[in-house]
LUMGU-81316 format. One record per residue (C-alpha): chain; x, y, z; residue in one letter. Coordinates in steps of 0.02 Angstrom, whole numbers, plus 32768, in hexadecimal, padded with zeros to 4 digits. Example, Ala and Ser with C-alpha at 12.3 -4.5 7.8 and 13.67 -1.06 7.14 Angstrom:
  kette     X     Y     Z  rest
      A  8267  7F1F  8186     A
      A  82AC  7FCB  8165     S
//
This chain:
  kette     X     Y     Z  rest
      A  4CAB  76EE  A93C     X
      A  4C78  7794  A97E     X
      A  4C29  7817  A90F     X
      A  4CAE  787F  A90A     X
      A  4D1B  77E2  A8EA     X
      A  4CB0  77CA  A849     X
      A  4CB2  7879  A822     X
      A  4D6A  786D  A815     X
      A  4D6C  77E9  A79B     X
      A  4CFD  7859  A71F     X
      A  4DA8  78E0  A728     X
      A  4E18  78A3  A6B3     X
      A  4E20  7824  A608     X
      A  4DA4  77F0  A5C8     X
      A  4D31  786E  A5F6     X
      A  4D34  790E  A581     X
      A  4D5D  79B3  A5BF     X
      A  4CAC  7A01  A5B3     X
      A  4C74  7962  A638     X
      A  4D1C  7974  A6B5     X
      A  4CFF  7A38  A6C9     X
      A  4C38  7A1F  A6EE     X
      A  4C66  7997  A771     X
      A  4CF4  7A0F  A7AD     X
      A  4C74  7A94  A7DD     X
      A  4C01  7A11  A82D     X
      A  4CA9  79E5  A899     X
      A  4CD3  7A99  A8C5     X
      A  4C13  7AD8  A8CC     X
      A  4BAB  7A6F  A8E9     X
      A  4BA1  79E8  A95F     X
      A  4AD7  79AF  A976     X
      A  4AE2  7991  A8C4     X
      A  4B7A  793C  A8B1     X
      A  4B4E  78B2  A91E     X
      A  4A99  78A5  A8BE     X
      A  4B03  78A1  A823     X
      A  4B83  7816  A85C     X
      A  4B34  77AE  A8E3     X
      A  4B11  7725  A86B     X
      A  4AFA  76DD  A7C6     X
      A  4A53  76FE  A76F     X
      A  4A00  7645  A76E     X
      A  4989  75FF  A6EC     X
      A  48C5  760A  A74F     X
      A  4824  75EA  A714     X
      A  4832  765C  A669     X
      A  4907  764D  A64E     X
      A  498F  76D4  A68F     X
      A  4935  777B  A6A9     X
      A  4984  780F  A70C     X
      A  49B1  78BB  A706     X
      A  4A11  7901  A677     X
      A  4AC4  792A  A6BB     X
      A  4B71  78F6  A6DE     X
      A  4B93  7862  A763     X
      A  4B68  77B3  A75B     X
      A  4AC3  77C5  A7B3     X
      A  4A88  7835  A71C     X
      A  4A61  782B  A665     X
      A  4AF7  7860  A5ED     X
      A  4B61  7812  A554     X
      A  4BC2  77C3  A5D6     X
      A  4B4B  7751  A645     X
      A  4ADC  7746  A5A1     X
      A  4B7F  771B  A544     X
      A  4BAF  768D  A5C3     X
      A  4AFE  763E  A5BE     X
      A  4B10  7625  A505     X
      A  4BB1  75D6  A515     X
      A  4B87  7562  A576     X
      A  4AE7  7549  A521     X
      A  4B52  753F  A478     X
      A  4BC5  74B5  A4DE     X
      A  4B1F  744A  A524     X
      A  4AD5  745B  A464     X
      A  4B76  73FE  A429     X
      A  4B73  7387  A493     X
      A  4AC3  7356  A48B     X
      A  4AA8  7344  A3E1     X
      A  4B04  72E5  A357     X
      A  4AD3  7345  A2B2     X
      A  4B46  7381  A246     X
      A  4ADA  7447  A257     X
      A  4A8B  746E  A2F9     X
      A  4A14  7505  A2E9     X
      A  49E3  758B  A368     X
      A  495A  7605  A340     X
      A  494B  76A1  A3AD     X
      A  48D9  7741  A3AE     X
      A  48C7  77C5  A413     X
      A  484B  7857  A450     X
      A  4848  790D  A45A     X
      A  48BA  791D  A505     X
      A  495D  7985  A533     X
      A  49F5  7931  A4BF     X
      A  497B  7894  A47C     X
      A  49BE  78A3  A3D2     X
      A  4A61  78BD  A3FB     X
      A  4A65  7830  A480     X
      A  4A2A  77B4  A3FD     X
      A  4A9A  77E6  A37F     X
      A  4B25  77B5  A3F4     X
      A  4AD1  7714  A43C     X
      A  4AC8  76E8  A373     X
      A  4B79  7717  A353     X
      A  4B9C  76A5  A3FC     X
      A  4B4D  761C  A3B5     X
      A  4B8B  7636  A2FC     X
      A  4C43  7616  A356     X
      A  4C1F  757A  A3A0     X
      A  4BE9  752A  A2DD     X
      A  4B1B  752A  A2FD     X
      A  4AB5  757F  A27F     X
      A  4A41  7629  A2B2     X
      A  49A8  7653  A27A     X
      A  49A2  76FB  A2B4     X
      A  48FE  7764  A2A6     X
      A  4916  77EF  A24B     X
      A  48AE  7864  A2B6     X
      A  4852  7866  A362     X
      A  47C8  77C3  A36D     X
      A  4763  776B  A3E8     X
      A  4798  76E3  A45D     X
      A  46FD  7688  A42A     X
      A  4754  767E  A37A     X
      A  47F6  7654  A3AC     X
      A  47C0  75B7  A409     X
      A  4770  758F  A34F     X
      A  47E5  75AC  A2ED     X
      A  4879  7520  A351     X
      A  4805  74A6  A307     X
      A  47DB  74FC  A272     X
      A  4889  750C  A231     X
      A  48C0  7462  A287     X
      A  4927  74BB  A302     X
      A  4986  7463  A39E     X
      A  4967  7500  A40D     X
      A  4926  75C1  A426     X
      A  493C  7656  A47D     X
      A  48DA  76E9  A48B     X
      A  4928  7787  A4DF     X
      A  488B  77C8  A549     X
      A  486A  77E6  A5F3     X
      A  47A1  77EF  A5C9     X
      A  474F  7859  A639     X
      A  47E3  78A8  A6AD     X
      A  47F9  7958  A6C7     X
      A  485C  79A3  A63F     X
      A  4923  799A  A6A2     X
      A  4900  78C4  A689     X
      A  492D  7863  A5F9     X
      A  4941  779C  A5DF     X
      A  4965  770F  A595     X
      A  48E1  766B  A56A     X
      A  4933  75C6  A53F     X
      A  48CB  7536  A4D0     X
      A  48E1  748A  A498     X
      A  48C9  742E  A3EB     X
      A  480C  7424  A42D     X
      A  47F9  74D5  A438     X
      A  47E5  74DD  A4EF     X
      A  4848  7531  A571     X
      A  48CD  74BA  A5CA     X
      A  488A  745F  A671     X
      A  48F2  73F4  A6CD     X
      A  496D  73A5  A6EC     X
      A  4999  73DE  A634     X
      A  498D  7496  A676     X
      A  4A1F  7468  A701     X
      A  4A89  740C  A67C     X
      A  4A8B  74AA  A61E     X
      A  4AB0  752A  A6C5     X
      A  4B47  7492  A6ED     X
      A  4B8D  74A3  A641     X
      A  4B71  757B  A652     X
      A  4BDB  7559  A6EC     X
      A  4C59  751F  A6A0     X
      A  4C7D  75A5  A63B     X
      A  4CF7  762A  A675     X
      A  4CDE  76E0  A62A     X
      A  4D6C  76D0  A5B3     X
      A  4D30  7627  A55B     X
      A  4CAD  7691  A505     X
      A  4CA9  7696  A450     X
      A  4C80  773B  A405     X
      A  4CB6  7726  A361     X
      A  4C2B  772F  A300     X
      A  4C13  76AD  A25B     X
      A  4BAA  7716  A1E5     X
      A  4B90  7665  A17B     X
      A  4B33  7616  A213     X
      A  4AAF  76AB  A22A     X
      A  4A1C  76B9  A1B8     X
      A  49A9  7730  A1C8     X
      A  48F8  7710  A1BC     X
      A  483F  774C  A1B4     X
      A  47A7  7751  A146     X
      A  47AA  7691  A139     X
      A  47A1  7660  A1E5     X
      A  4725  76E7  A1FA     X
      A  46A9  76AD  A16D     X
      A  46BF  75E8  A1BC     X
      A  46AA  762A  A272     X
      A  460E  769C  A252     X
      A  45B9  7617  A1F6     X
      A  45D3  759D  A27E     X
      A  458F  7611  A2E4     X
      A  44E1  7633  A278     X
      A  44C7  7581  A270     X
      A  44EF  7552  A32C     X
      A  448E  75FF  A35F     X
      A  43E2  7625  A2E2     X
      A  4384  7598  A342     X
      A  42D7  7618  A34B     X
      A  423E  7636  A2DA     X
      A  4233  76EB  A2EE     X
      A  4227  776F  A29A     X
      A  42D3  77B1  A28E     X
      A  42B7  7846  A219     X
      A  4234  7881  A289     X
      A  429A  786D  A314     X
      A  42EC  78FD  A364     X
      A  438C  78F9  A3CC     X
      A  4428  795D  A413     X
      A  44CF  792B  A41C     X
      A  457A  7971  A475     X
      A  461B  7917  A464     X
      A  466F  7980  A4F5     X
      A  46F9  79B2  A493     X
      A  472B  7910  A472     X
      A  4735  7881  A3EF     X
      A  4683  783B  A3E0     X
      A  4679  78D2  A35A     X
      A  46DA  7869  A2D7     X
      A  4671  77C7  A2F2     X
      A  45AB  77EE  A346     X
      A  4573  7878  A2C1     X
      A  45AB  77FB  A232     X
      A  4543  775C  A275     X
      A  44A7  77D0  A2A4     X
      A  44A8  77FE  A1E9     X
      A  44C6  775B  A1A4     X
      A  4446  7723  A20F     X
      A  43BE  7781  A1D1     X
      A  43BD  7815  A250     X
      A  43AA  78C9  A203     X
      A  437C  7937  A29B     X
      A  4434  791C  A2F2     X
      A  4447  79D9  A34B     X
      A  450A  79DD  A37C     X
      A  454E  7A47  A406     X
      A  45CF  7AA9  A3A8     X
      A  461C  7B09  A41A     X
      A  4632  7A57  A474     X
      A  466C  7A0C  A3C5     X
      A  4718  7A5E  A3C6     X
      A  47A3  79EB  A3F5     X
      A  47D6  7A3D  A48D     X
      A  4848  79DA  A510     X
      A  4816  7A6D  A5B5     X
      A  4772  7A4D  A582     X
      A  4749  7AF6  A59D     X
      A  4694  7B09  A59E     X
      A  4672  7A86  A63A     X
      A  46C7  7A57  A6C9     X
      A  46E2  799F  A6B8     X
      A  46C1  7943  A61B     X
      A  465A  78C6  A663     X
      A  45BC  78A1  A630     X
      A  4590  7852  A6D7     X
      A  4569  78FF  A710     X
      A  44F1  797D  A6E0     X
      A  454B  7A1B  A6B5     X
      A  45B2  79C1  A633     X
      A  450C  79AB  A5D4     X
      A  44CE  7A62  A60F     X
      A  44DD  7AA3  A547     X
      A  44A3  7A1B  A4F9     X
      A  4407  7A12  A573     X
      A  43FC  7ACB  A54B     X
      A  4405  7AAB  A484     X
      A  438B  7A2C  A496     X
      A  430F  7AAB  A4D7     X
      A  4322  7B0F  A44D     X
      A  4306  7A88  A3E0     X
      A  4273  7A20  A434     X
      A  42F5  79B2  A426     X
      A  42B9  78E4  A452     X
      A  434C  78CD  A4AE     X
      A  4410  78E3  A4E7     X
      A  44A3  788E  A4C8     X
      A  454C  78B2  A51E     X
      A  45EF  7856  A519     X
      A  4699  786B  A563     X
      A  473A  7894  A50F     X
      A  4759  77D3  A4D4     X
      A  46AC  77B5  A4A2     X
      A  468A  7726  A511     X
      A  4618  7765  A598     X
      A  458C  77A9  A581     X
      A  4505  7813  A5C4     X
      A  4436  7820  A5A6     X
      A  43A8  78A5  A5AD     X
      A  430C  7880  A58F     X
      A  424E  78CE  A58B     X
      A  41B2  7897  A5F5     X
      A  410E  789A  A5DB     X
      A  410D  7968  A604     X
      A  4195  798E  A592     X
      A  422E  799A  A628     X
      A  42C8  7956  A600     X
      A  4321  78C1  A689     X
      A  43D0  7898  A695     X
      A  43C3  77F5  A690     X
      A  446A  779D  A701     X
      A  44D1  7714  A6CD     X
      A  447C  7694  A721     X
      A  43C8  76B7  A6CA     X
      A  4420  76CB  A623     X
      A  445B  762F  A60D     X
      A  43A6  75E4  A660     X
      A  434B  7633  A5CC     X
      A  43CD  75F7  A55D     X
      A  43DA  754E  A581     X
      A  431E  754D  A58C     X
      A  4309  7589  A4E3     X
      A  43A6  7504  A4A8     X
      A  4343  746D  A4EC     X
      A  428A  74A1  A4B1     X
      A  42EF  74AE  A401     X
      A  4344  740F  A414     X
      A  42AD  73A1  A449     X
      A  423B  73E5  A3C9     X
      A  42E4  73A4  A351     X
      A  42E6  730F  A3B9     X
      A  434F  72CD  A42E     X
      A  43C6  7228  A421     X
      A  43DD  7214  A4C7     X
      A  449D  7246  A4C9     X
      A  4480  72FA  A4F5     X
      A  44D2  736A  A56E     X
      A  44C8  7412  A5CC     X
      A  454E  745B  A63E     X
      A  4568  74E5  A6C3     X
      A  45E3  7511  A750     X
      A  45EF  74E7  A81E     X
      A  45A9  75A2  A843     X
      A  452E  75AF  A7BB     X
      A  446E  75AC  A7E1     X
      A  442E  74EA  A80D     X
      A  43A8  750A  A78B     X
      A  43FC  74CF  A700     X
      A  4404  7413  A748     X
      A  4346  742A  A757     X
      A  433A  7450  A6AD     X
      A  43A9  73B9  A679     X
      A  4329  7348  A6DD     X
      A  4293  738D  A68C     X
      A  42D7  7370  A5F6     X
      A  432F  72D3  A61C     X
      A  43CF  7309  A5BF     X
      A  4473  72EF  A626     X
      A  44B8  737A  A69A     X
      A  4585  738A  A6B6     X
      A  45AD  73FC  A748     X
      A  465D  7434  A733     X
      A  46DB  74AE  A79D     X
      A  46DF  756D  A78D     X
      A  471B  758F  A6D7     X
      A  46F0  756A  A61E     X
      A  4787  74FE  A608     X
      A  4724  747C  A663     X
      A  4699  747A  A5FC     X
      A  471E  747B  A570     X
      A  4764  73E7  A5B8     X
      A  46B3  7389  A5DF     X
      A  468B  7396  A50E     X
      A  4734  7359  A4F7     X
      A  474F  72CC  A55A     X
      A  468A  7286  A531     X
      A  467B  7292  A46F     X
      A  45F2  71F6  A488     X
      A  4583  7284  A4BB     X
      A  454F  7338  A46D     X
      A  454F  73C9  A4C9     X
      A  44BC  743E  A4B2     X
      A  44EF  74D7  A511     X
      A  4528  7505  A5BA     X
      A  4564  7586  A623     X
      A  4599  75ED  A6B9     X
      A  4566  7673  A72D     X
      A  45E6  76E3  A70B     X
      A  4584  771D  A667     X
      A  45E1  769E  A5DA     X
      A  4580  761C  A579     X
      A  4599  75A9  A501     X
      A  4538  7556  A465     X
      A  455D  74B2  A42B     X
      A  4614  7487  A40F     X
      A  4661  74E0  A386     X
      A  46A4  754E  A3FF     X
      A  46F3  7519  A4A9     X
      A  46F1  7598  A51F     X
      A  4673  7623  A536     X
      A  4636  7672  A497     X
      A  45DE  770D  A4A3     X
      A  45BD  771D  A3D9     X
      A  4550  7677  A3D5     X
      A  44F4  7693  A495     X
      A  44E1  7759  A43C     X
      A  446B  7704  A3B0     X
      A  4427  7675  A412     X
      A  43E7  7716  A490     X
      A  43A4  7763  A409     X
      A  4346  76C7  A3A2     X
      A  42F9  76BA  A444     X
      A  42AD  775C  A460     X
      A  4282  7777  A3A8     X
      A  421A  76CB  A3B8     X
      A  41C3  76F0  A453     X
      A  4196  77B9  A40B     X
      A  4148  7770  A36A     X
      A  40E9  7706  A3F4     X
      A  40B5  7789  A45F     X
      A  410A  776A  A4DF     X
      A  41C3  77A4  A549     X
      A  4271  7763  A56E     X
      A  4248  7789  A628     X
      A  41A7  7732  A632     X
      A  41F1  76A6  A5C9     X
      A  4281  76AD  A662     X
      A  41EE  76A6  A6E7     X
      A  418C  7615  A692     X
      A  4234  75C4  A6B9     X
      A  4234  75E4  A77E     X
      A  4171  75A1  A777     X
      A  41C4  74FE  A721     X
      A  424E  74D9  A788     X
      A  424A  754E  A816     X
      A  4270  761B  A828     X
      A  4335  7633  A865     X
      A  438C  76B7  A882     X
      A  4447  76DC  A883     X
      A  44BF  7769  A8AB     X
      A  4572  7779  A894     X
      A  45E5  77D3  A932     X
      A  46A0  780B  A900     X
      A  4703  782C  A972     X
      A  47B2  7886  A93F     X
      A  4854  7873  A98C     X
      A  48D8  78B4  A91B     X
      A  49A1  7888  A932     X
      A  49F6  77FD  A9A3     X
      A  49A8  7833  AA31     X
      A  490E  7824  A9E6     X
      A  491C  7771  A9A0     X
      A  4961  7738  AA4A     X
      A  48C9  7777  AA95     X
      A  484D  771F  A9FD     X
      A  48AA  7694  AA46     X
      A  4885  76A3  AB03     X
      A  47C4  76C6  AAE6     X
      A  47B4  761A  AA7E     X
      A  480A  75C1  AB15     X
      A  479A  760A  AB8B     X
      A  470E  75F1  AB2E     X
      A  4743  752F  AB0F     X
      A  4774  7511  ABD9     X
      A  46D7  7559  AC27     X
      A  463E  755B  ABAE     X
      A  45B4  759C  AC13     X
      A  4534  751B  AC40     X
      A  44AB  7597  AC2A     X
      A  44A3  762C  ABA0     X
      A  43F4  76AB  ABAC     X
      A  4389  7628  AC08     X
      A  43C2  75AD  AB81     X
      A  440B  74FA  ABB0     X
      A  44B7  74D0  AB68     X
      A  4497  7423  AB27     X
      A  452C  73F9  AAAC     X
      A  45E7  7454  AA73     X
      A  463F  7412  A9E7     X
      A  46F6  7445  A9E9     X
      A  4748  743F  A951     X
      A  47EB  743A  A999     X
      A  47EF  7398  A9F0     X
      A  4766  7368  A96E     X
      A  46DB  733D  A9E1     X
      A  4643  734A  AA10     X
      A  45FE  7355  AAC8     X
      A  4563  7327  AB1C     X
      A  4553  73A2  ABA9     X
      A  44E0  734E  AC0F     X
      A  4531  72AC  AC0D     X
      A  45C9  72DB  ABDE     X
      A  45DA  724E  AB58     X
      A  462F  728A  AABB     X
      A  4624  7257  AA04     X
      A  46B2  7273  A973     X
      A  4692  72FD  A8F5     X
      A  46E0  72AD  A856     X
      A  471F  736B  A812     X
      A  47D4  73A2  A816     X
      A  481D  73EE  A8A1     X
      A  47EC  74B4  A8BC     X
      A  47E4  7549  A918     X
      A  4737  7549  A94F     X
      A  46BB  7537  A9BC     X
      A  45FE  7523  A9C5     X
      A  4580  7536  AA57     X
      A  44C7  74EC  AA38     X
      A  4437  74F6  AAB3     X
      A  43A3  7493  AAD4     X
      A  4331  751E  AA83     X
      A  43AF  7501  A9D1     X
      A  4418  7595  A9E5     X
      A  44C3  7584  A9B5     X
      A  455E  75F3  A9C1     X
      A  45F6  75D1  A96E     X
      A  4690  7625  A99F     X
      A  472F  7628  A916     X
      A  47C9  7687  A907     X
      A  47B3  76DB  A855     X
      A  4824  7694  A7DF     X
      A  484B  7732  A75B     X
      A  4834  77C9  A7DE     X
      A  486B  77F6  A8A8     X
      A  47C0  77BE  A8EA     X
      A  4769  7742  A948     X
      A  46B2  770D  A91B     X
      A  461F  76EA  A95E     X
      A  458E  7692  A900     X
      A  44DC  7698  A947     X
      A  4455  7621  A90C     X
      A  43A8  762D  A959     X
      A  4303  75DA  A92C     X
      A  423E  75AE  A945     X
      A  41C8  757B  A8CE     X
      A  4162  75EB  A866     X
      A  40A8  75C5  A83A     X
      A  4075  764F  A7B6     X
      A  40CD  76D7  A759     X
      A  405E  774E  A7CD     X
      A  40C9  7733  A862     X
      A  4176  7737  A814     X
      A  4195  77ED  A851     X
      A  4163  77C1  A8FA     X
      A  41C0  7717  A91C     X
      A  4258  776F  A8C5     X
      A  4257  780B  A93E     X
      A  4241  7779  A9CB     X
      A  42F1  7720  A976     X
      A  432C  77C2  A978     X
      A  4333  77DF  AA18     X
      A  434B  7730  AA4D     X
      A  4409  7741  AA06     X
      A  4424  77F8  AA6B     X
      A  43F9  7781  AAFD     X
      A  4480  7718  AAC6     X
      A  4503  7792  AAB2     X
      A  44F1  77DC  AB45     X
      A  44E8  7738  ABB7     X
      A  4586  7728  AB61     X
      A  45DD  77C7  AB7E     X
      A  4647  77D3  AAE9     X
      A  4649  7888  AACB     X
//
C-alpha cells in the first residue's frame, strides 16, 4: 500500500473524528509529511516502538500504541497458562505518557490480564524491577529516553525483567500483525488495574543501596550536584542518595520540574555538555565534588568530575563505565571471588573492558548494541553472577536486580567512588588515568549522522552497503587487517581473506579494525534517523604525566580517521 492508500484507511470507523480530520488536513495540506507519517509501520528496534507523536501508522498515537498492546495482550494469552497474567507499566514525564498508559492499561484490562499501573511518572530502571518484584509476566514503560521532546515510545519486558530479544520480539510484531485496527479493545476493566507506589519504591530503592554503597568514604563530607533534566530520576536518585548516607545532594531546581519540552536545554541528553551546563554551573557555586545528570527515563547517565586543580571533566560514556567497573571488581575481589563472575559490554564500546576482565580473570560477554542483550546474557546463564556491565552510549548497570540500564544504582556507584578516593586524597579522573596506565589509554568518539524521513533511511541504507562492498584497504596510513559484518555474521581476514563465524545474532553493523587497533563501527541507530560511527583508538600509557599528551595524540589520530573516511 501507498501512503496515501494507508492514509485512507485512517478516514472512517474505527478511527474517531478528532484522528480522521487531522489525517484529512495531512491529505489536503500536506504531502512531505504524509508520506513520513504513512510509509510504514513503526517496528520494535533496539529500545521498543519509538517515533514521533502524531496520527499515521509510522507515528506514536492511541492507535499504533493501541494495536501493539493487542497483540501483545493476544501473545500474553497464548504463552502462558495461569489463571492471572500481570502486566506492570510506568511511564515518564513526555507529551500524553499518562494518558497513553492509562489506555495501554485499559487495553490490557479488556483482554482479562491484571495491571499494575504506576500511579505517577517513574524510572525505567524501576520498572524493569518491579516485573520481578510483583511476579509479573511482562512490562511496559511509555518513554522515548532521551529524544527531542515531539518523540514518545513504548519499551516491552519479559517475566525476567528484560526487554524482549529475539525471535520472541518477532513472535510478538507477527501476532501485532495480525491485528486489524478494529480488533482493539478499549474497554477499559477498572477491576484489572491497580494502582501502585510507595511499596515498590521502598523495595526498589533499597535494592539499589545495597547493590550501589560498595565505597568507604566519607559520604557526609562528600559534596555533589545533581539534575534530573526534567525528568523521572527526581522520584527515585534523591531518595537512595539520602538513604545512603549522602547529605550534601545540591538539586537543579529549575531542572527538577517535570517538563516534557524540556525547556531549559536543547536535548535531554546527558551525552552532551549543555544538558549538564546548570548543574556544572551549580556545582561551582557549591565547590560541589561532582555532577550527576540523567535523561528523562533515568537510565543514562552522565559524569563531572574535579582534577587535581579543581576543573571539572565530562567524563564520556565509555570512561564511565571503565571507572565503574574498575571500582566493581576492586570491591568484589577484596569480597572474594568464586570464580563464576561476569562483566559485560556492547560491539562498539571501548575494548578496555575485556582487558579489565583478563586482569582480573573474571569472564567477559560481548553482546550486540542494546541492554536487552545484556538482559538476555544474565538470563540465559544463572550458573554465573553478573557484576556490572555496560555500554558506550552512557547506560550502566549494577548487579542484576535490575535488567536494563539503571541510572539510580550507576548514580550511587559514581558517587561511592569519588567519595572513597576524596577521603583518600585522591580524583575520579586520576583514578580513570591509573586505568589507561593498567590496561592501556583509549580513546573514543561518537559521529551521528542525521537523515530524517524515507529518504533519509533509504540513504542510512545505501552508505552501510557501500561501506560493506568496498572497505578501504587503507584508512590514515593505517592497515585494514580484519571487518566483522554482523549481517552475514562473519568475520574477515583481509590479508588472507580467510573468514571466521561471529557467534552473535544477525545485525546492522559493521566494524573496521586496523593493524595499529583502531576500530570503527558503523550502525544504523535503532531509536533515531541516524547512522553511527564509533571510533576506538589506542597506545599504551607509561605514567599519569603523559596522559594529556598521548590523549591529544588519540585525539587527533581519530580526526585522521574521519577524514580518510569522508563521512561528513
Amino acid at each position: 500500500m501507498t501512503p496515501i492508500d494507508r492514509a485512507q484507511v485512517w478516514l472512517s470507523h474505527p478511527f474517531d473524528s478528532a484522528t480522521q480530520k487531522s489525517v484529512q488536513q495531512l491529505i489536503e495540506n500536506d504531502q512531505e509529511a504524509l508520506g513520513d507519517a504513512f510509509y510504514k509501520d513503526l517496528e520494535f528496534g533496539t529500545g521498543g516502538m519509538r517515533g514521533v507523536l502524531g496520527v499515521g501508522t509510522n507515528r506514536i498515537n492511541a492507535y499504533t500504541l493501541g494495536r501493539a498492546t493487542q497483540g501483545l495482550s493476544n501473545y500474553l494469552n497464548q504463552s502462558f497458562d495461569l489463571d492471572t497474567i500481570a502486566v506492570v507499566i510506568a511511564y515518564d514525564c513526555r507529551h500524553q505518557s499518562e494518558e497513553l498508559s492509562r489506555l495501554v492499561a485499559g487495553i490490557f484490562s479488556a483482554n482479562g490480564i491484571q495491571v499494575y499501573l504506576f500511579s505517577a511518572l517513574r524510572t525505567t530502571p524501576e520498572l524493569s524491577f518491579a516485573v520481578r518484584h510483583l511476579n509479573a509476566q511482562a512490562g511496559i514503560v511509555l518513554t522515548a529516553s532521551h529524544n527531542p521532546p515531539e518523540y514518545n515510545g513504548y519499551k516491552v519486558y519479559w517475566e525476567d525483567g528484560a526487554q524482549i530479544v529475539p525471535p520472541q520480539d518477532q513472535e510478538i510484531i507477527d501476532e501485532i500483525g495480525k491485528v486489524n485496527y478494529a480488533d482493539i479493545r478499549f474497554e477499559t476493566v477498572p477491576s484489572h488495574i491497580q494502582l501502585i507506589d510507595k511499596e515498590v519504591d521502598e523495595a526498589f530503592f533499597e535494592a539499589s543501596v545495597n547493590n550501589g554503597a560498595i565505597g568507604k568514604g566519607d559520604r557526609e563530607a562528600f559534596s555533589l550536584v545533581f539534575t534530573p533534566i526534567h525528568g523521572t530520576s527526581i522520584t527515585a536518585i534523591p531518595q537512595v542518595f539520602e538513604k545512603a548516607g549522602y547529605t550534601q545532594v545540591h538539586i537543579v531546581e529549575d531542572q527538577a520540574i517535570i517538563d516534557p519540552n524540556f525547556s531549559t536545554v536543547k536535548s535531554p541528553n546527558p551525552e552532551e555538555r549543555e544538558a549538564l551546563d546548570m548543574a556544572l554551573s551549580l556545582a561551582e557555586k557549591k565547590k560541589a565534588d561532582m555532577v550527576i545528570g540523567t535523561d528523562p527515563d533515568s537510565d543514562r547517565l552522565g559524569v563531572a568530575v574535579r582534577d587535581l586543580n579543581g576543573e571539572m571533566h565530562l567524563l564520556n560514556g565509555n570512561q564511565t563505565m571503565v571507572v565503574l567497573t574498575e571500582f566493581l571488581l576492586q570491591h568484589h575481589r577484596r569480597v572474594g571471588f568464586n570464580g563464576n563472575e561476569f562483566i559485560a559490554s556492547t560491539i562498539v564500546s571501548t575494548p578496555l573492558i575485556r582487558k579489565m576482565a583478563e586482569a582480573y580473570k573474571v569472564q567477559y560477554r560481548e553482546t550486540l548494541t542494546g541492554f536487552k542483550w545484556i538482559g538476555k546474557l544474565i538470563n540465559d546463564h544463572p550458573e554465573l553472577k553478573f557484576l556490572g556491565g555496560g555500554e558506550e552510549s552512557y547506560g550502566y548497570l549494577v548487579g542484576d536486580f535490575v535488567r536494563d540500564k539503571d541510572a539510580v544504582t550507576a548514580s550511587l556507584l559514581a558517587a561511592e567512588l569519588a567519595a572513597e578516593l576524596k577521603t583518600k586524597g585522591q580524583t575520579l579522573l586520576s583514578y580513570l588515568i591509573d586505568c589507561f596506565v593498567n590496561y592501556g589509554c583509549y580513546q573514543e568518539r561518537l559521529l551521528s549522522i542525521t537523515k530524517k524521513g524515507q529518504s533519509g533511511a533509504e540513504e542510512i541504507q545505501e552508505m552501510m552497503k557501500r561501506f560493506r562492498a568496498h572497505p578501504p584497504e587503507n584508512i590514515a596510513g593505517e592497515k585494514l587487517l580484519y571487518t566483522e559484518d554482523y549481517l552475514t555474521q562473519t568475520k574477515t581476514d583481509q590479508l588472507n581473506k580467510e573468514q571466521f563465524a561471529i557467534d552473535l545474532p544477525k545485525a546492522d553493523v559493521f566494524i573496521l579494525e586496523t593493524e595499529k587497533g583502531s576500530r570503527i563501527a558503523a550502525r544504523p541507530s535503532g531509536t533515531e534517523p541516524k547512522i553511527k560511527f564509533y571510533f576506538s583508538v589506542n597506545e599504551p600509557l607509561q605514567s599519569v604525566a603523559d596522559y594529556t599528551l598521548v590523549k591529544n595524540r588519540l585525539e587527533k589520530r581519530i580526526d585522521r580517521l574521519i577524514e580518510a573516511l569522508d563521512l561528513n
